[in-house]
N, C-alpha and C positions, 0 to 999 in steps of 0.2 A: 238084436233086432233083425240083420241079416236073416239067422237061422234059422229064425220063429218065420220069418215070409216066407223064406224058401219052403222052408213044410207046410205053410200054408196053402201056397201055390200047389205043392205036389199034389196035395189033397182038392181044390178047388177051381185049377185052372180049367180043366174039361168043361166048368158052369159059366164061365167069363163071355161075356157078351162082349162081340167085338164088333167094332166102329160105333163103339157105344159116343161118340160126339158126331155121325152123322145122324143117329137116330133124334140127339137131344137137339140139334141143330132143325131137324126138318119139324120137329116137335113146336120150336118156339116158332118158325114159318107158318106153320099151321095155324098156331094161335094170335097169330099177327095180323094173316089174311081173314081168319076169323073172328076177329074183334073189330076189326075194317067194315068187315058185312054189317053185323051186328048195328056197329055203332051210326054207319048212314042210315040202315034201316029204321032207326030210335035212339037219337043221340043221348039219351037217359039211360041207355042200356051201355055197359060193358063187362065182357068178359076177365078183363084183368081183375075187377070186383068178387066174379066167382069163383078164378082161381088163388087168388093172393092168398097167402097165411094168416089167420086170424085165429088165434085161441080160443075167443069165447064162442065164435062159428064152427069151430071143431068140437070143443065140448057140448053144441046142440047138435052134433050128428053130421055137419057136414066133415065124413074124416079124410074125402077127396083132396083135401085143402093141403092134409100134410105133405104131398105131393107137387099136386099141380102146381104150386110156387114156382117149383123148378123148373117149370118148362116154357115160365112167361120170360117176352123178350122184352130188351132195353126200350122204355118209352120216349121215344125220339122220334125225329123225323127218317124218314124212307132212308133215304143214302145211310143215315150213320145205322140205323138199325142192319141195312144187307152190308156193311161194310165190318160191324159188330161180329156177327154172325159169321163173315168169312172167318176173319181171325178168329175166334172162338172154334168152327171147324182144322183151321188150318194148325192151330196150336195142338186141338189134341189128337187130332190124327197122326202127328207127327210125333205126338208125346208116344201115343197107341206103338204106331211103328218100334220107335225106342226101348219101351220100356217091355211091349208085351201086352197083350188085354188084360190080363188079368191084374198085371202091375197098376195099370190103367185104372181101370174098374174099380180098384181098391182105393187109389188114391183117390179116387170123382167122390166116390164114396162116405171116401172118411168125410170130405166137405158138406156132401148132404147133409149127413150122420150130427157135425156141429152145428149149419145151419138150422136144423130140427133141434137140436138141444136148447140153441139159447133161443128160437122160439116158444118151446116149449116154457122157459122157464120164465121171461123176461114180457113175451106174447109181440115179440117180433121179429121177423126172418126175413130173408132176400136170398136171392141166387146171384145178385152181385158181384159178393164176396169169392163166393165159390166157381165162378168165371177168373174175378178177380187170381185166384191161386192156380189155374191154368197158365195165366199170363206171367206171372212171378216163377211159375215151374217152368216155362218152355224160356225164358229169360236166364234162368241157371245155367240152361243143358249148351243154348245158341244164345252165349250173351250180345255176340255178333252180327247177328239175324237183323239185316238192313231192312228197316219201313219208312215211307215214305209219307209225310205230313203234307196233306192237303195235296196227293197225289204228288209233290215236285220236291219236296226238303227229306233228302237223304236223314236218318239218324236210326242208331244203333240202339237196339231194342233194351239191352242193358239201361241205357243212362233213360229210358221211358221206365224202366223199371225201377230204379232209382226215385225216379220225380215220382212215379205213385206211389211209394212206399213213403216218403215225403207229405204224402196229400193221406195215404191213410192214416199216419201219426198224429198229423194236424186235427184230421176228423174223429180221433179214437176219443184225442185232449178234449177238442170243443161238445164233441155230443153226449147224448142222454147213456146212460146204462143200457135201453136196450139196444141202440147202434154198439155199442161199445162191445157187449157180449156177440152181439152178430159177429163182427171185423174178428173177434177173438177166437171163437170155438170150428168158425166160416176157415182160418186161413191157420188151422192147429193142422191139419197137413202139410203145410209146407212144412212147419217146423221139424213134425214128425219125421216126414222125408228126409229133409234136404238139414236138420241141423250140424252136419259137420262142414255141409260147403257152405253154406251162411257165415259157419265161427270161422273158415278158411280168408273168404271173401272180406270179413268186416278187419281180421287180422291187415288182408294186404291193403283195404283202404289207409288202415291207419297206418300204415309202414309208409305207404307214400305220401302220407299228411305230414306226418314226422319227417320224412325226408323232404321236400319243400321247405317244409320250417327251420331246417336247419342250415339248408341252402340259402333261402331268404335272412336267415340271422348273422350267415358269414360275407354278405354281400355289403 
C-alpha cells in the first residue's frame, strides 16, 4: 500500500488541491447563510432539499446532487453549526499540514468516493460520516488534542473518539441497511489508512483490560 501511494503521488501530486477543508468549509458557510435567506424569504422553501442526495432525483436529471451533499452543513442551531465547522476546518487543515495535499485529498476522497457508492446503491448518503472520519483520523495522529466541552470541561479528544465509535456501533446495530452501508463505505478510509494503528491501538486496549483484570483477580 505504501509503494502504490507513493507512485501515486509522484504522479498526482502537482493536481492536489490544497486547503481543500477551507474551501469545503466556506462552501458548507455559504450554504448555511443561504438557506437562512431562502428559508425567511419562504419558509416552504429550502435549499438542503435541493442539494441532499436523492437517487431517484438524480436518475431524472438532477446529477448536481451527486455532489452537493457534500457541501451541506450540520442542521442545528447557530453556535453548534460555526462550532462544527471550526473543528471540521481545524482537523483537516492540520491533517493537510501532516500528511501533505495530496495525502489529504486522497483520503477526503476515498470518503466521498463510499459516501456516493452506498448512495448509489442503497439511495442514501450523508457527509456525516465522512466528517465523521476526519475526526477519528486527527484523533489517531493527536490522540491528546485537549477540547473543551461546553467551552469549560477539559477532555482528550481520544476518549470523544472512543465514545463516538461507541455511538456509531450502536447506530450501525439499531439502523436500516441504508444507514448501515452509509457508516460502512463513508468511514472505509480510515480503515484503509489507518488499519495497522487501529490493530496496534485495539491490541494495547486489550493488554491493559487484561492487565486490570488480573490485578483486580489478585486483590
Amino acid at each position: 500500500m505504501g509503494n502504490k501511494l507513493r507512485r501515486l503521488e509522484y504522479k498526482l501530486a502537482p493536481y492536489a488541491v490544497k486547503n481543500l477543508m477551507t474551501i469545503m468549509i466556506g462552501a458548507m458557510a455559504i450554504v448555511f447563510v443561504a438557506d437562512f435567506a431562502v428559508s425567511s424569504a419562504n419558509p416552504e422553501l429550502s435549499l438542503y432539499e435541493w442539494l441532499a442526495f436523492d437517487r431517484h432525483m438524480i436518475a431524472d436529471g438532477q446529477i448536481w446532487r451527486l455532489f452537493t451533499f457534500i457541501f451541506l452543513p450540520p442542521q442545528s442551531s447557530v453556535i453548534f453549526i460555526i462550532f462544527a465547522l471550526y473543528l471540521y476546518w481545524l482537523m483537516g487543515s492540520q491533517l493537510e499540514r501532516e500528511w501533505g495535499a495530496f495525502h489529504f485529498n486522497l483520503y477526503y476522497l476515498a470518503g466521498i468516493a463510499g459516501a456516493l457508492i452506498s448512495g448509489l446503491i442503497t439511495g442514501y448518503a450523508t457527509n456525516s460520516y465522512i466528517n465523521m472520519s476526519l475526526f477519528l483520523a486527527f484523533a489517531l495522529y493527536y490522540p491528546n488534542f485537549q477540547l473543551y466541552l461546553f467551552f469549560f470541561i477539559p477532555i482528550k479528544i481520544k476518549w470523544l473518539a472512543w465514545l463516538d465509535v461507541i455511538l456509531l456501533a450502536v447506530e450501525f446495530i439499531l439502523s436500516g441497511w441504508g444507514a448501515r452501508a452509509a457508516i460502512l463505505f463513508s468511514l472505509l478510509n480510515v480503515l484503509l489508512f489507518f488499519y495497522r494503528d487501529l490493530i496496534a491501538e485495539c491490541k494495547r486496549l486489550f493488554m491493559n483490560l487484561r492487565y486490570r483484570w488480573d490485578r483486580w483477580r489478585k486483590m
